[in-house]
Backbone as JSON, one array per atom type, in Angstrom:
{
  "sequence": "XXXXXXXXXXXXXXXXXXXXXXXXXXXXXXXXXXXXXXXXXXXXXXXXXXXXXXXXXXXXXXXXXXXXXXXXXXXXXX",
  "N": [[-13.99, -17.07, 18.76], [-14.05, -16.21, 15.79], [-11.08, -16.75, 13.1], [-8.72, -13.89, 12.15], [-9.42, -11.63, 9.4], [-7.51, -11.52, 6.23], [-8.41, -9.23, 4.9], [-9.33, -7.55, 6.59], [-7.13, -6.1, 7.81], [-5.76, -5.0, 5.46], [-4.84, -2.63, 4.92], [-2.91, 0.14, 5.69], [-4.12, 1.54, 8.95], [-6.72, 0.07, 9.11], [-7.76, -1.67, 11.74], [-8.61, -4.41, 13.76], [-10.64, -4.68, 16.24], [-10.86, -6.94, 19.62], [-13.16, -7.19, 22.13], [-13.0, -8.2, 25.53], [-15.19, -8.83, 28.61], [-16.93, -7.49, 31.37], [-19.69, -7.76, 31.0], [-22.64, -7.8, 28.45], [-23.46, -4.71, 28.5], [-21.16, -3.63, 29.3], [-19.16, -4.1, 27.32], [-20.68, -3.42, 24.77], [-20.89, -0.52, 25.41], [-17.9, 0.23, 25.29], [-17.62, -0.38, 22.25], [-19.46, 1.61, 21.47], [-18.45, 4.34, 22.37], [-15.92, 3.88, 20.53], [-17.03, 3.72, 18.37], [-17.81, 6.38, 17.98], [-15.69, 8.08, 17.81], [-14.45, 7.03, 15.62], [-14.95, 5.59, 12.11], [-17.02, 2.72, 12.11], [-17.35, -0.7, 12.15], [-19.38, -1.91, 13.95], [-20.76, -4.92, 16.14], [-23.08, -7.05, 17.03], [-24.25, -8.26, 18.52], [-22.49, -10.32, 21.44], [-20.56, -13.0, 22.38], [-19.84, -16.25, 24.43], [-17.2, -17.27, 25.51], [-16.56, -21.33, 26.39], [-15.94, -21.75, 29.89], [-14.27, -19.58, 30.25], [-14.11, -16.55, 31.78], [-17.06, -13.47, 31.79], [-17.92, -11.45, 28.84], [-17.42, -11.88, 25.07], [-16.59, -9.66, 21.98], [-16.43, -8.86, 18.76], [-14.65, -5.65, 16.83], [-14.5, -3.44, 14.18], [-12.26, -1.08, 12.7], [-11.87, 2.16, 10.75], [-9.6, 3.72, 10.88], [-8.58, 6.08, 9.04], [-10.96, 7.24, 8.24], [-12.96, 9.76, 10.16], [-15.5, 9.38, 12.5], [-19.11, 10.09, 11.54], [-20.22, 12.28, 13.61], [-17.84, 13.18, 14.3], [-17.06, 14.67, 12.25], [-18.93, 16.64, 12.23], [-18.94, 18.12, 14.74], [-15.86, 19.41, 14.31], [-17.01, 21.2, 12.05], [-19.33, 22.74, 13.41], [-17.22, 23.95, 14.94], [-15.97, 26.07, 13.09]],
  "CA": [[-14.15, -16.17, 17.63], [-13.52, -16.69, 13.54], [-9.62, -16.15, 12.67], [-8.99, -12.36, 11.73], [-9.32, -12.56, 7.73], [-6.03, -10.79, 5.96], [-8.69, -7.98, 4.69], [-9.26, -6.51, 7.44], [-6.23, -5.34, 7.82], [-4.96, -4.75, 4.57], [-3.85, -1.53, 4.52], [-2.61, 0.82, 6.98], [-5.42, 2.36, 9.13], [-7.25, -0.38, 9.63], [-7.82, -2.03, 12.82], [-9.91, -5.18, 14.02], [-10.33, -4.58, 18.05], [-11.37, -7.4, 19.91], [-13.29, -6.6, 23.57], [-13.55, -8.61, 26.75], [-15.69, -7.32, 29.1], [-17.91, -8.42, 32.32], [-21.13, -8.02, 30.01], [-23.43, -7.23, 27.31], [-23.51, -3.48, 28.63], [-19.89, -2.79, 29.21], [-18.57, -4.68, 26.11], [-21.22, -2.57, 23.56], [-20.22, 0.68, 26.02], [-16.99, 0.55, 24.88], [-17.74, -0.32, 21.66], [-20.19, 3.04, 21.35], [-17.11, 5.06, 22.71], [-14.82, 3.5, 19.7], [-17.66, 4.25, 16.81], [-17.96, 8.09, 18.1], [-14.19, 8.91, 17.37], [-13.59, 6.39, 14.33], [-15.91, 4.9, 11.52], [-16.83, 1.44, 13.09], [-18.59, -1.74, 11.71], [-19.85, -3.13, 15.2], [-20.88, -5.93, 16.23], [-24.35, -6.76, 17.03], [-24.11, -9.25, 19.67], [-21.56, -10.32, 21.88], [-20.13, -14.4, 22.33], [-19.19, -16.14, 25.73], [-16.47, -18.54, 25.55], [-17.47, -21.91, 27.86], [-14.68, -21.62, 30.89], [-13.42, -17.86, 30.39], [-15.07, -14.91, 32.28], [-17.39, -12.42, 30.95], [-18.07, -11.77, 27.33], [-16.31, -11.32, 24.07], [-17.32, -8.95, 20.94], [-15.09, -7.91, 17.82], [-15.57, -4.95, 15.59], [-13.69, -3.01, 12.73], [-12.13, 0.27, 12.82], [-11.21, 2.27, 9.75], [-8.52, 5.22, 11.38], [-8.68, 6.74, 7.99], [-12.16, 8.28, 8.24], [-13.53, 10.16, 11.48], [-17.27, 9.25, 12.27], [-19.72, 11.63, 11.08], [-20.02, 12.83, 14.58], [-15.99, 14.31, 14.53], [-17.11, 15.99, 10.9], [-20.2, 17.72, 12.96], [-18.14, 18.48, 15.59], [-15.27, 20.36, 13.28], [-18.17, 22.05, 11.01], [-19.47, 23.6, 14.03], [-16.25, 24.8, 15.35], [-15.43, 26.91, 12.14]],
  "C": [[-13.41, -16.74, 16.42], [-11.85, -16.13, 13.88], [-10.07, -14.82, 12.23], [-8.71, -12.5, 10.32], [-8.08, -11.22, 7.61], [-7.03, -9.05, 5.6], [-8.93, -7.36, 5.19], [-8.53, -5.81, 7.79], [-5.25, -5.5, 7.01], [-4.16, -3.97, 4.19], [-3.9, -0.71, 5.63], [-4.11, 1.73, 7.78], [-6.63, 1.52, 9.41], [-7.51, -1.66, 11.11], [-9.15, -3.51, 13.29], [-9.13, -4.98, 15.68], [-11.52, -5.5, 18.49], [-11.76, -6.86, 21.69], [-13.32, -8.38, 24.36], [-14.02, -7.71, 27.51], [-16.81, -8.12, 30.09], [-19.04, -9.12, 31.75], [-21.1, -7.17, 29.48], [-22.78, -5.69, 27.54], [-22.41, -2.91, 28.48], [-19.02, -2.98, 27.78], [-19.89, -3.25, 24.56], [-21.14, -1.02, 23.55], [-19.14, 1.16, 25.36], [-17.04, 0.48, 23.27], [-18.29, 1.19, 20.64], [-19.06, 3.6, 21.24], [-16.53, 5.16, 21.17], [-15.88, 4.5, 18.48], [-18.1, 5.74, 16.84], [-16.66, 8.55, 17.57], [-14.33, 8.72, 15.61], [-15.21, 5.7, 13.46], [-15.75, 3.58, 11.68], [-17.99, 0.76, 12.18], [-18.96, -2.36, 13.1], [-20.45, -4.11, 14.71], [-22.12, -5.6, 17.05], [-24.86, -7.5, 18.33], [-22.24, -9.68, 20.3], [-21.49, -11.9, 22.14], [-19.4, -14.64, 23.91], [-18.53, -17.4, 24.96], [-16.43, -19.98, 26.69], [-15.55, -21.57, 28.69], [-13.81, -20.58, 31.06], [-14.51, -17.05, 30.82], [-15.9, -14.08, 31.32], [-18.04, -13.35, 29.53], [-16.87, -11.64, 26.44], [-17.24, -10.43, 22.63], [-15.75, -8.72, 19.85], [-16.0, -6.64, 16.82], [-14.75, -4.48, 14.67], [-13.4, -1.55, 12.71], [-11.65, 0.77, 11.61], [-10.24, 3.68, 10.13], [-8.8, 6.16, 10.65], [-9.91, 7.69, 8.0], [-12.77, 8.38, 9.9], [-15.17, 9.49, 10.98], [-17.83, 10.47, 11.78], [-19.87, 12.45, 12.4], [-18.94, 13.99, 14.64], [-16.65, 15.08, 13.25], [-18.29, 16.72, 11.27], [-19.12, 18.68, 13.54], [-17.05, 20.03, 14.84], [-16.19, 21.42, 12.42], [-18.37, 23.24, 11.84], [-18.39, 24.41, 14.75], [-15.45, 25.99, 14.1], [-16.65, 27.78, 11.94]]
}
């Protein structure tokens, strides 16, 4: 994978999370998971490294804003 650039985590709240993961399925699994809580740039594909297990994926979290999902979620509970 690319170096992590400084803007990604420029300011507090943001997050780059890298996965390992057997495969495709479980690596974009968890990924799903992440972009239901938090607003997420995924990743579209996933990268094998030659001589390490599995896969690898990165994506981008911003803490700061819930997905639109959590602002459903809240709406309907009021």
């Amino acid at each position: 994978m690319k170096p992590i650039n400084e803007v990604h985590v420029a300011e507090p709240g943001l997050v780059v999370v890298e996965v390992a993961a057997a495969d495709d399925e479980t690596a974009f699994a968890f990924q799903e998971a992440l972009a239901a809580r938090w607003a997420t740039a995924t990743a579209e594909r996933t990268s094998r490294v030659p001589g390490e297990p599995g896969v690898r994926l990165r994506c981008y979290l911003d803490l700061r804003q819930p997905s639109g999902s959590d602002d459903m979620h809240e709406q309907s509970n009021t």
